[in-house]
N, C-alpha and C positions, 0 to 999 in steps of 0.2 A: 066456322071452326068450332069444336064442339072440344074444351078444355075440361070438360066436367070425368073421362076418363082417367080413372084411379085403379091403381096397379095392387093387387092382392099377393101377399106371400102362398107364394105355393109348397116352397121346401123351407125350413127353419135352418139351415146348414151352415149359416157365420162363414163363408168363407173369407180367407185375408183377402185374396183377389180371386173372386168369380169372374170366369170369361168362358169364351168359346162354347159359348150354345149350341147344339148340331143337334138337326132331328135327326133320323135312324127310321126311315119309316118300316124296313123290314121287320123289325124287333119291337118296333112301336114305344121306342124310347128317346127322351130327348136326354141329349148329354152333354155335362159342364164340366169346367175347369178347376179346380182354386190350385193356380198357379203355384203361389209366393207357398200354400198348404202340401203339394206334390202328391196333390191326389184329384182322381175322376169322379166324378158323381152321376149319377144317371136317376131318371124318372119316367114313369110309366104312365101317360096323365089319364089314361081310359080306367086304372082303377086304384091310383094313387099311389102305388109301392115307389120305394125307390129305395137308392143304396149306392154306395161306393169302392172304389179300388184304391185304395195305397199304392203309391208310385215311388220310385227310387230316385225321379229329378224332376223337377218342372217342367210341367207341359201346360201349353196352351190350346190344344185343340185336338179332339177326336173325331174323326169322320168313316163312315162306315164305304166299305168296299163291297162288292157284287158277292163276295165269299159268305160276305158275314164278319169280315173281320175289320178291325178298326185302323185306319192310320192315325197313328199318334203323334203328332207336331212339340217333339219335346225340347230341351234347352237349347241342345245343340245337336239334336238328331231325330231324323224318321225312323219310327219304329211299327210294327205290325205288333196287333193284341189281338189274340182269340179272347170275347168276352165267357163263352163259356168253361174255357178249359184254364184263363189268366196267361196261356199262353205268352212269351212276347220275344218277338224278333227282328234284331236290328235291321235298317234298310239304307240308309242314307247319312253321311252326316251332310251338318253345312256350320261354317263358322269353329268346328273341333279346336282350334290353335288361337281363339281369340277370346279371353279368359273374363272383359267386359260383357260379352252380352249375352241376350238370352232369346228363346222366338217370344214373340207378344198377338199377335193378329194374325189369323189365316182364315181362310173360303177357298172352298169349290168353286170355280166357275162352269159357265154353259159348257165348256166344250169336256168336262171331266177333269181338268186341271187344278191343281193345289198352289193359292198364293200362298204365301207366308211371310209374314215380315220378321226381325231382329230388332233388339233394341239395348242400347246400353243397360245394366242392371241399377244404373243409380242416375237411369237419361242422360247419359254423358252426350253431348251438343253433339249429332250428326254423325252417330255411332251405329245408329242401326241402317237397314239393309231391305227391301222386296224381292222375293222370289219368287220361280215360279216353277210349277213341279209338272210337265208335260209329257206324258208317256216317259212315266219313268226317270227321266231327268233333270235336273235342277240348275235352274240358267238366273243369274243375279239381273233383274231387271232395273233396277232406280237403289242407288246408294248417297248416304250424307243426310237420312235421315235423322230423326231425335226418338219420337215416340210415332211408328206408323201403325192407324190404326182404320177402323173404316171400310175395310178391303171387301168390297161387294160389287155384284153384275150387274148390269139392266138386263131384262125380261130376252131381247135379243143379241145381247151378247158382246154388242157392238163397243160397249165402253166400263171401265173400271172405275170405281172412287176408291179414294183413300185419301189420309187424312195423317198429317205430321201433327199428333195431337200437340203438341208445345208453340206450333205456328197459328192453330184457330180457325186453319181455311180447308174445308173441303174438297179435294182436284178429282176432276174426270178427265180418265183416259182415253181417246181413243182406241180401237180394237181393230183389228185384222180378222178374216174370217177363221184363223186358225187361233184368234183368241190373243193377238201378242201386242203388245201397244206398241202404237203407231206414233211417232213423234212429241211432243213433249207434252205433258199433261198440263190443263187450265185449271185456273182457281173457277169452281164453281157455288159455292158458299160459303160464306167470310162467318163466321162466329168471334171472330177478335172482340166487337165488341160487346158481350151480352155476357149473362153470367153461365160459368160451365165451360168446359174444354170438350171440344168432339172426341169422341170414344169409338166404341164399336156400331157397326150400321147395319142393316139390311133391306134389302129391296121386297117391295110386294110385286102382288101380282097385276098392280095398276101403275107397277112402273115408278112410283114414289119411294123415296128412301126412308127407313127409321134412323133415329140417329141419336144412341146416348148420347145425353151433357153432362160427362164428370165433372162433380164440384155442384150442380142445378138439380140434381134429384128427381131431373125428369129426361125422358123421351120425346126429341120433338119428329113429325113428319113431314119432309120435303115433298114438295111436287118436281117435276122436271126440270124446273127453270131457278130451283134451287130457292124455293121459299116455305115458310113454313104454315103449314094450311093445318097444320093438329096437334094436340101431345100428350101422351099419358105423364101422369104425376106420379112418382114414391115416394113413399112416408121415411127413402133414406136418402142421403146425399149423392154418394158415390155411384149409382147405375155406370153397368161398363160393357154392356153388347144385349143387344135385343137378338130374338129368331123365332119366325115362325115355327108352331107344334103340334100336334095331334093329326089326327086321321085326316081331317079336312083342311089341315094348315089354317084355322080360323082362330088360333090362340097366340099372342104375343107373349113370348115369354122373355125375362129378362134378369142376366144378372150381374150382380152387387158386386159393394167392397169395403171394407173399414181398414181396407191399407191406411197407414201413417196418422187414424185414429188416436188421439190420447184417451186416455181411461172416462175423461168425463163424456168425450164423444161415442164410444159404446154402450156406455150407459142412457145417454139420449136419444141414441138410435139401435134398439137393440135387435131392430131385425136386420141391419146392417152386414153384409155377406149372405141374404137370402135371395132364394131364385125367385122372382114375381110374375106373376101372369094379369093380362087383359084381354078382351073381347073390345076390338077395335075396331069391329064394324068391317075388316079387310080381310081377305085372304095373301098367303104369304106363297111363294114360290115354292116349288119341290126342288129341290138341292141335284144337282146330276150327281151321282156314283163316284168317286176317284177312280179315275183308270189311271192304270199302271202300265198297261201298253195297248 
């Protein structure tokens, strides 16, 4: 287990809540979140630009389409964004009439499909929601959640994890070949008792999981069998979703948060809300496309 990986600021951007990392290999941008800030962020790591969009509502995730255009995972609705023109047009809602929650975690899986979870806005106990977005439609898979987060594939397709970040245990789903889970999902890693809350995950290409620990400042790696064989370190507390980046997918990148910060904790950690990257010796998966139909 080689613990000596140490995670570097790549963007300085403070977000309140950084999440949803997504490469974009067409545009060769990888793109974040800050939620709780209602704005997108993007970076270009082949020659360092980056920049962002101002949003009118919380969103948690941007994922790129075959067009070029982005689906946007916001409070309470799917929306499309042309990055080039800022474009943006409604597509979906889900949860419109329930004034508690918000989205929180979403992924692409293997077959083009959009998770997306819901979450209460102040984690009200078993408030959020799993979705799943399948040619176009949006079917409630698992509810009575808290904080679901986690939401990532295995290499073949066959299983889902995800993670009621307030519970501490990691579950895998079974999958159907059309991608839907299959009967009731297993606890597959317990983190109850260690320090840090499971956050956001992602799978490599060797089938092992990344797996922020908010609250522990680091990223650990699962193997299959649900144990931890690695882990990159941050010089901040809060880490809240890892993803593989760049042209070779050979960069871990990962971002932060100084939600519920006091004054003296920003001050302590002032890179706190930045996106950080590692060379983890792994390659990461290429993401499938969102199909819409």
């Amino acid at each position: 287990m080689n613990h000596d990986n140490m995670a570097d600021l790549a963007v300085d951007c403070r977000c309140e809540l950084g999440e949803g990392p997504q490469w974009d290999a067409e545009s060769g941008r990888l793109y974040w979140c800050d939620i709780l800030g209602k704005c997108l962020r993007w970076l270009s790591p082949e020659n360092g630009d980056h920049g962002h969009y101002p949003l009118e509502q919380m969103v948690s995730l941007a994922t790129p389409l075959n067009d070029g255009r982005l689906m946007l995972v916001g409070e309470h609705s799917l929306s499309l964004l042309n990055p080039a023109t800022q474009h943006l047009e409604h597509f979906a809602d889900f949860e419109a009439d329930n004034p508690v929650t918000r989205s929180n975690d979403a992924r692409v899986d293997r077959h083009g499909s959009l998770w997306l979870s819901t979450m209460g806005k102040t984690a009200e106990p078993g408030a959020g929601s799993l979705y799943r977005l399948h040619r176009g439609e949006l079917t409630r898979v698992r509810s009575g959640l808290t904080i679901p987060n986690a939401i990532c594939f295995s290499p073949q397709g066959d299983a889902a994890y995800f993670t009621d970040t307030a519970a501490g245990v990691v579950m895998r789903w079974a999958l159907d070949d059309q991608g839907w889970p299959v009967g009731e999902p297993v606890a597959w890693a317990d983190f109850t008792g260690v320090e840090g809350n499971p956050d956001g995950a992602v799978v490599d290409s060797e089938g092992c999981l990344w797996l922020a620990l908010w609250g522990a400042g680091k990223v650990v790696r699962l193997n299959r069998d649900g144990q931890v064989i690695d882990s990159v370190q941050l010089p901040v507390s809060q880490p809240s979703c890892p993803a593989f980046a760049g042209k070779n997918l050979d960069r871990l990148y990962i971002t932060t948060a100084q939600e519920g910060f006091s004054d003296d904790q920003r001050r302590e950690q002032p890179q706190a809300g930045g996106l950080f990257t590692c060379d983890v010796g792994v390659r990461g998966l290429a993401d499938p496309l969102l199909r819409l139909a």
